[in-house]
C-alpha positions as CSV (number, residue, x, y, z in Angstrom):
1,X,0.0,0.0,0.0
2,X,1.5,3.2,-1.2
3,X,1.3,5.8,1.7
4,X,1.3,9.7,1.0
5,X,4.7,11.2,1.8
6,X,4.0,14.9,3.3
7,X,6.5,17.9,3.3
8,X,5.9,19.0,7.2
9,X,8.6,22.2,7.7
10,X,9.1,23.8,10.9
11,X,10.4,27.3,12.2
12,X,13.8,26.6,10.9
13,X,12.7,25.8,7.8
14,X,11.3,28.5,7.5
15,X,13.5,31.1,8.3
16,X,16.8,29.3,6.8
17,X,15.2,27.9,3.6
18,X,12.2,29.4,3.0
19,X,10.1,28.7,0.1
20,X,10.0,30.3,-3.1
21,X,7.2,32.8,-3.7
22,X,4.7,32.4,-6.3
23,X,6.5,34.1,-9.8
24,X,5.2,37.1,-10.8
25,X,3.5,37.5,-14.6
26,X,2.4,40.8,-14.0
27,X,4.0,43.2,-11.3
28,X,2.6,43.7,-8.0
29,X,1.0,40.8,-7.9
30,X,-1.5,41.5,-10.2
31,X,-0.9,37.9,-11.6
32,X,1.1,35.1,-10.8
33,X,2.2,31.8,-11.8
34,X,-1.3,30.2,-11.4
35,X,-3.8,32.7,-10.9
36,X,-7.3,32.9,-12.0
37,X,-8.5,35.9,-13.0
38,X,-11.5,37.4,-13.7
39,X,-12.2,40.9,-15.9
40,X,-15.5,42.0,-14.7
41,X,-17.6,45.3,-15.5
42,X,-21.3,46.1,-16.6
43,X,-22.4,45.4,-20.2
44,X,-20.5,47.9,-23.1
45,X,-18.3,49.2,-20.4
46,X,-15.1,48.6,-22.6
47,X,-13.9,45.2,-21.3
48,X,-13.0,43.6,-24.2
49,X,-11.1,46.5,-25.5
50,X,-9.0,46.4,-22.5
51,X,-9.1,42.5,-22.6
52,X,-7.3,42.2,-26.2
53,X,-4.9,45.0,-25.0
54,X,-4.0,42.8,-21.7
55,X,-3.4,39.8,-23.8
56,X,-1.1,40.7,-26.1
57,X,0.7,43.0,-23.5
58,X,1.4,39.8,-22.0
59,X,2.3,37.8,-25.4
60,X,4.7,41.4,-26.0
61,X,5.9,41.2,-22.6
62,X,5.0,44.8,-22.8
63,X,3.9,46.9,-20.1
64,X,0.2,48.2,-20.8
65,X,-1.8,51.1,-19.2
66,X,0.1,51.1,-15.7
67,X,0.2,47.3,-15.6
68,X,4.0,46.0,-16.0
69,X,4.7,42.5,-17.8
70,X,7.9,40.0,-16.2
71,X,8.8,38.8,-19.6
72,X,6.4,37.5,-22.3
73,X,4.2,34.9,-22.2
74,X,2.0,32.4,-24.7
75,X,-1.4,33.4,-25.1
76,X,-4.7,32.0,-26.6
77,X,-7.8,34.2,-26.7
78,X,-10.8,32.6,-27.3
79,X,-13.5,35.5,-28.8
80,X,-17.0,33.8,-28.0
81,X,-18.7,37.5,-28.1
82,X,-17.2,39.4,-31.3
83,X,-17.5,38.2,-34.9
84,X,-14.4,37.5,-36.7
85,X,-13.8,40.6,-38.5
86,X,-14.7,42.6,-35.5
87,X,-11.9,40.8,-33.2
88,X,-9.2,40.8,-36.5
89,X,-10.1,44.7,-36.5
90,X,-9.3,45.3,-32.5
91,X,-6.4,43.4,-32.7
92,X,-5.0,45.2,-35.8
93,X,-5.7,48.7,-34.0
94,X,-4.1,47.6,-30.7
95,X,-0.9,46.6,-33.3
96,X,-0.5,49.5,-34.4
97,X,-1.0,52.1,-31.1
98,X,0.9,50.2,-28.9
99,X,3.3,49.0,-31.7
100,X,3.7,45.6,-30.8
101,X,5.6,43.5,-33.5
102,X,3.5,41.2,-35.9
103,X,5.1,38.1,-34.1
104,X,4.3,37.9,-30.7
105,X,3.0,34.5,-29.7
106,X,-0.4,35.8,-29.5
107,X,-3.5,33.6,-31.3
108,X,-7.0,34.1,-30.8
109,X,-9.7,31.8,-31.9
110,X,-13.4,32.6,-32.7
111,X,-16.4,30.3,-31.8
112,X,-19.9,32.0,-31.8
113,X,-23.4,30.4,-30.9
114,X,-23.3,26.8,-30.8
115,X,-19.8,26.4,-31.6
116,X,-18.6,27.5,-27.7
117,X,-18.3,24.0,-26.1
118,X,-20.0,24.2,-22.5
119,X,-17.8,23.4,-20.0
120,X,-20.1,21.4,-17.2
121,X,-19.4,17.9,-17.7
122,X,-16.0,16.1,-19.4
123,X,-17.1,16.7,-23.1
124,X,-17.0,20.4,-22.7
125,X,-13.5,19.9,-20.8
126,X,-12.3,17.8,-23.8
127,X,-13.1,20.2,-26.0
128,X,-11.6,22.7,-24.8
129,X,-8.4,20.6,-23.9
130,X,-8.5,19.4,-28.3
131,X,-8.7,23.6,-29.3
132,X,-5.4,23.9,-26.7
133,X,-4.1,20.5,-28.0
134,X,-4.0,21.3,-31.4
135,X,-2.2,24.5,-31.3
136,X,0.1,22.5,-29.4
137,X,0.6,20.0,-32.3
138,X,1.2,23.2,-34.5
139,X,4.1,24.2,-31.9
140,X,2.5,26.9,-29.9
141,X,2.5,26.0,-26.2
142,X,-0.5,28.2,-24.8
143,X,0.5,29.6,-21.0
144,X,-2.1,32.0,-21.0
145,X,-5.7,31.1,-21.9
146,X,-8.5,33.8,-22.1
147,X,-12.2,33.2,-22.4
148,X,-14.0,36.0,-23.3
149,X,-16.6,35.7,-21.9
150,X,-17.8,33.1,-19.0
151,X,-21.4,33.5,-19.5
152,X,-20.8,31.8,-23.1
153,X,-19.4,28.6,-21.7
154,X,-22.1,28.4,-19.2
155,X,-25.4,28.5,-20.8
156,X,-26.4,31.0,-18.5
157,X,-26.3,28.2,-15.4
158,X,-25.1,30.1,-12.4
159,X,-26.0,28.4,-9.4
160,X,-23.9,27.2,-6.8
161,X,-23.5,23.5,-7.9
162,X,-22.9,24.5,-11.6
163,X,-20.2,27.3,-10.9
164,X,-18.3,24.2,-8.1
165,X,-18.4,22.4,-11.6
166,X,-17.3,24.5,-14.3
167,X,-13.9,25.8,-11.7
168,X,-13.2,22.3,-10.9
169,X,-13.4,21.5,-14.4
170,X,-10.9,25.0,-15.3
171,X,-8.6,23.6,-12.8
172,X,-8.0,20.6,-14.9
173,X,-7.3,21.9,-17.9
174,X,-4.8,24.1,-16.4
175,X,-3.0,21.4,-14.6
176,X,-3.7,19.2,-17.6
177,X,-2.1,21.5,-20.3
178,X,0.1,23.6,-17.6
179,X,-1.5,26.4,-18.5
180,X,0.2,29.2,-16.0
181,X,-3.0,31.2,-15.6
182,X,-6.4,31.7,-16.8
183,X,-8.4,35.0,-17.2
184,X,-12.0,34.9,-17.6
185,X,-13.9,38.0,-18.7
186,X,-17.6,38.2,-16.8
187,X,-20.3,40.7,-16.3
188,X,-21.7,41.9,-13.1
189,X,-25.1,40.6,-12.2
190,X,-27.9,43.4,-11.2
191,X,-26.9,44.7,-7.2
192,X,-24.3,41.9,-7.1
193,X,-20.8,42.6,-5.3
194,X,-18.0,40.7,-5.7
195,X,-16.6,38.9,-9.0
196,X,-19.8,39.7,-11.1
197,X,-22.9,37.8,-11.6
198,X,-23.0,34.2,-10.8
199,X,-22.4,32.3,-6.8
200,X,-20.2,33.5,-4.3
201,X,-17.9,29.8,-4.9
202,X,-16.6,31.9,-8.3
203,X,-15.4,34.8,-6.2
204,X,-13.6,32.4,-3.4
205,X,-12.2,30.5,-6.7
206,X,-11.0,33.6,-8.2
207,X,-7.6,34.6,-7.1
208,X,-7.3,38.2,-8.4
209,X,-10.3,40.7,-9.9
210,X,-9.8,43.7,-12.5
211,X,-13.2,45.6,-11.4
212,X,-14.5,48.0,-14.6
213,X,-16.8,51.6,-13.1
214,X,-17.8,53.9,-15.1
215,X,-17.4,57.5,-14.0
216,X,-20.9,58.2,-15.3
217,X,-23.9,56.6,-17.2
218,X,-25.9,58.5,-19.9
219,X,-29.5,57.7,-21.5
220,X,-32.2,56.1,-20.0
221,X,-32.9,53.0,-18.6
222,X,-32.6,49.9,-20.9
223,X,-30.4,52.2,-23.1
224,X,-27.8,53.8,-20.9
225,X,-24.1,54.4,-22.0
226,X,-21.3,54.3,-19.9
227,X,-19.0,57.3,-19.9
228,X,-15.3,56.9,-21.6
229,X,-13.8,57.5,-18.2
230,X,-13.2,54.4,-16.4
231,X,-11.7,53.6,-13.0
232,X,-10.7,50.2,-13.1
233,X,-9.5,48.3,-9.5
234,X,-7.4,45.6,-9.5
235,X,-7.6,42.9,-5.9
236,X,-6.8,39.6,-4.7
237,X,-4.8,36.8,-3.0
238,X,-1.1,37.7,-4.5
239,X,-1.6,41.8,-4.6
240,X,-2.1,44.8,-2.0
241,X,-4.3,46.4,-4.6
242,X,-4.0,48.9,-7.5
243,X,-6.4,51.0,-9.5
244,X,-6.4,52.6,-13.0
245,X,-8.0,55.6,-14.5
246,X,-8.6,54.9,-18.1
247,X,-10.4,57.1,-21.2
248,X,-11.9,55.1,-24.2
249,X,-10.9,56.6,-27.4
250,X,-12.1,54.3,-30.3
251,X,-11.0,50.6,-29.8
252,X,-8.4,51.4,-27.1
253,X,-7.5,53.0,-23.7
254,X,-5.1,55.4,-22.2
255,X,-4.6,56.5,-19.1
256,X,-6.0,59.6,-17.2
257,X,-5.7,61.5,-14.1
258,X,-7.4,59.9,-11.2
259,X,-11.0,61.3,-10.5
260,X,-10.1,63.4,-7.2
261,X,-13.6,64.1,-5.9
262,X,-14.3,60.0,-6.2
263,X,-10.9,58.8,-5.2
264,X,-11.0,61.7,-2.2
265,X,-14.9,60.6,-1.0
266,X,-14.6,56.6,-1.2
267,X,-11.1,56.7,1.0
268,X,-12.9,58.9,3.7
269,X,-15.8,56.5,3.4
270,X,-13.3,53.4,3.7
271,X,-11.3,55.8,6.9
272,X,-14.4,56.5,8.7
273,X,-15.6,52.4,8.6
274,X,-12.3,51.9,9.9
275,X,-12.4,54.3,13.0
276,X,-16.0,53.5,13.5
277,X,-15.1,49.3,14.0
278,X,-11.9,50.0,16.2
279,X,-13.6,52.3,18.2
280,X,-15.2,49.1,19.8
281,X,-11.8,47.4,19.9
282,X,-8.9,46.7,18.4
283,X,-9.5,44.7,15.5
284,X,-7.8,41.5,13.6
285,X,-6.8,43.2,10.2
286,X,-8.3,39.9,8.0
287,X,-11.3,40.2,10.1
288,X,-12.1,43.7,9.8
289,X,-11.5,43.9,5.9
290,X,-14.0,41.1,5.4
291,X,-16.5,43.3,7.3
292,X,-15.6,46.3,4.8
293,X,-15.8,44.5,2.0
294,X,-19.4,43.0,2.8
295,X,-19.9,47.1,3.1
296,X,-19.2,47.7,-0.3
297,X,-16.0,48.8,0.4
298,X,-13.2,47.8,-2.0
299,X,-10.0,46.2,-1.1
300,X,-7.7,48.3,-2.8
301,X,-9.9,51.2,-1.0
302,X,-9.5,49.8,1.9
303,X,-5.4,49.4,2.5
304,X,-5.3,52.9,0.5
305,X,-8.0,54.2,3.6
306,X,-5.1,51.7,6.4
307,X,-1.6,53.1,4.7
308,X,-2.9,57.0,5.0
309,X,-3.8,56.1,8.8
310,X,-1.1,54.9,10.0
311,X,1.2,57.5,7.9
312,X,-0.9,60.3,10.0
313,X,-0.8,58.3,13.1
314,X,-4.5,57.4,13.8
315,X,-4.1,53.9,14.2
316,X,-1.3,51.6,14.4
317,X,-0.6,47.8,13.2
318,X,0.8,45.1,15.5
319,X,1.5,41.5,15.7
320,X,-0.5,40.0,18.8
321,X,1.9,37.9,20.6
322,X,-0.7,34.8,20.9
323,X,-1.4,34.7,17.3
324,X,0.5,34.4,13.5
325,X,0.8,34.9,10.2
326,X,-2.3,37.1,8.7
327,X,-3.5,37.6,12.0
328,X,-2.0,41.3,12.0
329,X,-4.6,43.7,14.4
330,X,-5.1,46.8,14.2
331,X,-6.2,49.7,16.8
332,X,-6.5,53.2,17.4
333,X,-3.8,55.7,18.5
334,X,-4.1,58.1,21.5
């Protein structure tokens, strides 16, 4: 009987030969070595664009919109949304304004309508493992696989036991074809927070989320526009948080001065959370975040709202003796 060997370390261990840390794709975090990311905003908000953009960024190795690239990566971009001479167009205008050179290992593939296998049982999987397969018979070793977008390979099935599924089922085609991440492009459902629509397993699965607002929404109901100004904010397991100010012109973005007034009003609301919890107690940082994000605060918003109050002095961060790791707590000065 074959017994499972485990790797138990200990304190020496870890301070004389600690492990590696997860490899950075994109800086600060933003992606790593085995992340699962999601690109999520409301309909027409300009994901896409940025989407395309991203990918071959990373393909270039290029940095893009604030965002810096390690080194360049493999990528396959699956367009379930755009028709083919729609997707060959954004591509070829992204070429040319961010002049990256004709061959990056970049490929994209379009499936529309009943083409886009569904990926909730093994014969979606194995469809999806054949498109990745063959490109890998033709010599290109896909790293980085985007779908765009999730609601395509889902048939609009959204519930708890279908979204376990459909992750579980990601997972091993990235293990399977060691893929080194995955970005998903989703919507947001109507008054849901987190990761977009769909069950709160996708936004424990997920490990980082590039969050699309738009400054402003013209027209009426059922027809609104968003605005070109976007603030996109970037969180999750590998990063501290980052956020982007971005105007649409055409097919692409490029970066803009941060909306002060916004910026300004959401820290103060994220500052005054803060005072308002520790002013019952001191507060285990993990713990208190999870309450301000269940308050609509962001995360990024959140360690901004932390960093500017202990760099004035109103509260302070401590380890407590009796505890470890992530359990950091926080309390007021004075």
């Amino acid at each position: 009987m074959n017994q499972v060997k485990y790797k138990i370390r200990s304190v020496i261990d870890a301070v004389q030969n600690p492990s590696p840390p997860d490899t950075d794709m994109v800086g600060d975090g933003v992606m790593v070595e085995g992340s699962r990311v999601c690109v999520v905003g409301d309909p027409k908000i300009g994901k896409s664009i940025f989407t395309i953009g991203f990918g071959l960024s990373i393909a270039a190795g290029r940095d893009y919109l604030g965002l810096h690239m390690i080194r360049p990566y493999n990528v396959l971009y699956l367009n379930l949304e755009l028709p083919e001479h729609e997707m060959d167009k954004r591509v070829s205008i992204m070429k040319r304004k961010y002049l990256f050179p004709v061959e990056i290992p970049f490929r994209y593939l379009t499936l529309l309508g009943k083409e886009v296998p569904i990926l909730l049982d093994e014969e979606g999987k194995q469809k999806y493992l054949a498109i990745i397969n063959e490109l890998a018979s033709q010599g290109f070793h896909t790293e980085v696989l985007i779908v765009d977008c999730r609601w395509r390979t889902l048939a609009g099935k959204e519930d708890d036991k279908d979204i376990k599924v459909y992750c579980s089922l990601w997972d091993d085609v990235m293990k399977e074809r060691k893929l080194q991440s995955l970005v998903v492009v989703h919507h947001h459902g109507k008054e849901t927070k987190g990761a977009g629509k769909g069950s709160n397993y996708w936004d424990a699965w997920l490990t980082t989320m590039i969050d699309f607002t738009a400054k402003y929404w013209t027209g009426r109901k059922g027809v609104a526009a968003p605005s070109k100004e976007v603030r996109v904010t970037i969180g999750g397991t590998y990063t501290s948080g980052k956020t982007l100010y971005l105007h649409r012109i055409g097919k692409s973005y490029r970066t803009t001065e941060p909306w002060e007034d916004e910026v300004v009003s959401k820290k103060e609301v994220a500052m005054n959370f803060i005072r308002e919890q520790l002013r019952e107690g001191e507060k285990e940082q993990e713990i208190l975040l999870q309450k301000a994000l269940k308050s609509g605060i962001k995360r990024a918003t959140f360690f901004e709202a932390k960093a500017k109050m202990e760099s004035s002095g109103d509260i302070e961060s401590y380890q407590a003796p009796n505890r470890q790791g992530r359990y950091n707590t926080i309390r007021l000065r004075g």
